[in-house]
FIKEDREN-795267 format. One line per 8 residues: number of its first residue (from 1); for each residue z, x, y of N, C-alpha, C. Coordinates in pm, whole numbers, plus 50000, padded with zeros to 5 digits. Layout:
% residues N
NUM = Z/X/Y/Z/X/Y/Z/X/Y | ... $
This chain:
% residues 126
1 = 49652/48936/51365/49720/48996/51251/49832/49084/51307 | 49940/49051/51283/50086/49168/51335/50110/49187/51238 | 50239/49251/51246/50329/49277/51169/50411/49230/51160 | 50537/49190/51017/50616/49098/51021/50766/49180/51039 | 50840/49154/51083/50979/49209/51113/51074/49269/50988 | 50996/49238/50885/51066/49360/50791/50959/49444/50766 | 50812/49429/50820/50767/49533/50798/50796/49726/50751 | 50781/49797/50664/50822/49890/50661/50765/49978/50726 $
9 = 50833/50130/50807/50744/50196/50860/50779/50338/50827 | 50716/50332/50690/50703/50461/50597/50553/50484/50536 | 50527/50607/50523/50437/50653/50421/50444/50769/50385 | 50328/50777/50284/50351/50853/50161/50254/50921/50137 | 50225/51054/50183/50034/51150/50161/50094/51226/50009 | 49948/51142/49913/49972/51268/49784/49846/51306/49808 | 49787/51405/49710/49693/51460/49687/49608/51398/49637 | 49482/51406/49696/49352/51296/49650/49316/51304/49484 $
17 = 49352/51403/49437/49341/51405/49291/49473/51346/49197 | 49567/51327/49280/49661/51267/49205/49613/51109/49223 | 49676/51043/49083/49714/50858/49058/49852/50863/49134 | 49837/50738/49263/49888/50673/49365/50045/50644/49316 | 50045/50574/49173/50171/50516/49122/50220/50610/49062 | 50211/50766/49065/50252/50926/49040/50377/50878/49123 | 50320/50936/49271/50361/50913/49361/50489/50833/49446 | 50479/50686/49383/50534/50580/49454/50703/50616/49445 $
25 = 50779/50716/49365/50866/50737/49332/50914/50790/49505 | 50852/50880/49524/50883/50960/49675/50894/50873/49812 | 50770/50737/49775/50766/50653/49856/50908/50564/49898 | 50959/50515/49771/51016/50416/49745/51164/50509/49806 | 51181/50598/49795/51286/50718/49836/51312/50707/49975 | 51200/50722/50034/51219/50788/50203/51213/50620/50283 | 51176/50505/50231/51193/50369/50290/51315/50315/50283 | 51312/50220/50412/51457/50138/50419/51368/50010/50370 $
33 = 51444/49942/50217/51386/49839/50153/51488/49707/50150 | 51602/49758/50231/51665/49649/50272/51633/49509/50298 | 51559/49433/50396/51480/49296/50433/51379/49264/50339 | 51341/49411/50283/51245/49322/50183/51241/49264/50052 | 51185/49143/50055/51175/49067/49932/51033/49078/49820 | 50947/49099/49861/50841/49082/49785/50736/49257/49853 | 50681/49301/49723/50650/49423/49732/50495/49434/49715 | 50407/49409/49768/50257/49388/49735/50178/49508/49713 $
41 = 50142/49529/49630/50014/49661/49658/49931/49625/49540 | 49817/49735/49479/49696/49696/49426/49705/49729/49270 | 49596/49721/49195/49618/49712/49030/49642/49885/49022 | 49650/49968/49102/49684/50075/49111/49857/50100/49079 | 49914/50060/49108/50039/50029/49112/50089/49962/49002 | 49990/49865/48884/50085/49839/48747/50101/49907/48683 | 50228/49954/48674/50267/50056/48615/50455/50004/48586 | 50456/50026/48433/50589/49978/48418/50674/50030/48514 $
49 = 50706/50192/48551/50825/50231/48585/50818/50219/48735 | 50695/50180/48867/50678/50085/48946/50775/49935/48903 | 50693/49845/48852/50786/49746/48842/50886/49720/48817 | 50961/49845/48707/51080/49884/48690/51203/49861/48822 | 51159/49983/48886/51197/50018/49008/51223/49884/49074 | 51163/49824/49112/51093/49700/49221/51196/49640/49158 | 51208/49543/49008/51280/49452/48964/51421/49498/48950 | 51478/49632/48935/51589/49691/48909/51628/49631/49085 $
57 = 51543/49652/49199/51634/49654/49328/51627/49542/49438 | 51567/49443/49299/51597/49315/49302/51479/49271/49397 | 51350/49318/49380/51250/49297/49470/51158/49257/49392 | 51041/49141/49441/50949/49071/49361/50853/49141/49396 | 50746/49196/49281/50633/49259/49275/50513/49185/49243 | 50436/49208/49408/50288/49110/49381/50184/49219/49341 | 50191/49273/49211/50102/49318/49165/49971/49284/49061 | 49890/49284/49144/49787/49233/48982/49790/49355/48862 $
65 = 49754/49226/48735/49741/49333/48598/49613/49423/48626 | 49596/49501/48528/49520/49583/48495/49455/49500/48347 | 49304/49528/48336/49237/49468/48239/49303/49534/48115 | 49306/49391/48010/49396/49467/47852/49539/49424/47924 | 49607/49425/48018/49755/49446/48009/49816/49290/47940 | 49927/49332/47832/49997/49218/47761/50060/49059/47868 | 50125/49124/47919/50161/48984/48038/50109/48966/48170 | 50103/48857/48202/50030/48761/48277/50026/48834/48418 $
73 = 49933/48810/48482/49925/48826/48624/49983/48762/48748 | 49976/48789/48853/50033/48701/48982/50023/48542/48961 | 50098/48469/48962/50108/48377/49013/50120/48292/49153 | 50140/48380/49226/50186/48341/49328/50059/48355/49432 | 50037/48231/49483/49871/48198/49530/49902/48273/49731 | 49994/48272/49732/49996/48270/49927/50059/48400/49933 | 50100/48506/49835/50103/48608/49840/50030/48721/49782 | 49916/48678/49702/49812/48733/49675/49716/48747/49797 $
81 = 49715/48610/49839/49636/48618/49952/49641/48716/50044 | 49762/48764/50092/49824/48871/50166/49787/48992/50132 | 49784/49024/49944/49754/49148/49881/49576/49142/49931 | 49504/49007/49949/49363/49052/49942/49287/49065/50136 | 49427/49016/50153/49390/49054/50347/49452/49256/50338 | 49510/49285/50262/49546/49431/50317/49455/49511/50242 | 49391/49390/50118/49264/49507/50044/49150/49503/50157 | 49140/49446/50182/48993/49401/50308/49003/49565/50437 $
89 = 49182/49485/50491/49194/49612/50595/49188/49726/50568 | 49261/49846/50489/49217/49937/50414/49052/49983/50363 | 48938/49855/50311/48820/49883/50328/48774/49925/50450 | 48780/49878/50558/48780/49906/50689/48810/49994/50735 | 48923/50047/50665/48977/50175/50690/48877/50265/50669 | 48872/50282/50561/48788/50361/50477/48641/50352/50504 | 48577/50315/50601/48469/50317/50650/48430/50408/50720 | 48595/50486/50768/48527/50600/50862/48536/50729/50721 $
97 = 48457/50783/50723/48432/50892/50612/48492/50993/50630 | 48610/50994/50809/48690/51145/50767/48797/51102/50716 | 48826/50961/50665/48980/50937/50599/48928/50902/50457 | 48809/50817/50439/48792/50822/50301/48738/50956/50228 | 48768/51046/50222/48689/51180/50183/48804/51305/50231 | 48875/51238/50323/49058/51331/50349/49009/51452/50426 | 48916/51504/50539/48853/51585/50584/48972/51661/50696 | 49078/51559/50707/49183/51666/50757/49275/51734/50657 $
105 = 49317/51857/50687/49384/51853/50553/49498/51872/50653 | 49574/51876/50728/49737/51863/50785/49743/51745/50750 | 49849/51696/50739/49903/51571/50718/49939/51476/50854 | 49956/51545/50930/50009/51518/51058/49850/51452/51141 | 49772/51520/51125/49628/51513/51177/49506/51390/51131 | 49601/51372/50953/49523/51271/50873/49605/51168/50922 | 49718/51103/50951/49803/51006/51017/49769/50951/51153 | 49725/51074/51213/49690/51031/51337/49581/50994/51350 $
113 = 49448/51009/51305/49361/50952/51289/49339/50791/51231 | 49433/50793/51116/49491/50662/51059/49525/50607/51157 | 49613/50627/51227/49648/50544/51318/49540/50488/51410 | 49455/50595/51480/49327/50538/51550/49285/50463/51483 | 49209/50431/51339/49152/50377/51287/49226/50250/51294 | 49339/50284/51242/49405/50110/51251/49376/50037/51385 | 49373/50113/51535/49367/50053/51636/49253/49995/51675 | 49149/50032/51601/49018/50010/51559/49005/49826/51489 $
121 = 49018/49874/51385/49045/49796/51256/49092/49627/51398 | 49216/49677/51436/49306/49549/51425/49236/49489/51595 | 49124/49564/51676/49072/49527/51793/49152/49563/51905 | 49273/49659/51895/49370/49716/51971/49313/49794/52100 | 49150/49867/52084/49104/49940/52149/48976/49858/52233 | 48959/49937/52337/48828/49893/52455/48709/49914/52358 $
């Protein structure tokens, strides 16, 4: 599993009590979204003024609906797939209980640990 060459290399720490798609406004700010074409993240993220955003800057959004929502869901079978390989990694993530539960509170300290974890996650480490 790599990374693909437009990969982005930004993120975004809100507050564990805030909703994620609050947020995505700050995200979408501090990234270079140039190379990218298609924008994947989770039913967390349907949110009109998300897709707003996304379709205004001419970027395709693989978002699934939310139960009840009026129009249709993903279509697109080989980029869902992608959305359900980064839901998997993220579980993984979240296995270690000082990132799911946010037990650092610097930001700098919760990243870096992220990062171990990812090196974890992806078999990077002895």
């Amino acid at each position: 599993m790599g990374l693909s060459p437009g990969f982005i290399h930004s993120a975004c720490l809100s507050e564990g009590q805030r909703v994620d798609m609050k947020v995505f406004s700050n995200l979408w700010s501090v990234g270079d979204w140039q190379g990218v074409v298609y924008v994947i993240a989770d039913k967390g993220y349907d949110y009109y003024e998300v897709r707003k955003c996304l379709k205004d800057a001419g970027k395709t959004p693989v978002i699934p609906r939310r139960e009840g929502a009026i129009c249709p869901g993903v279509r697109d079978k080989e980029r869902y797939q992608t959305r359900s390989n980064i839901e998997r990694f993220f579980g993984k993530i979240k296995e270690n209980k000082r990132l799911a539960l946010r037990f650092d509170k610097l930001d700098v300290t919760f990243f870096s640990f992220f990062a171990l974890a990812c090196l974890k996650v992806l078999n990077l480490l002895c």
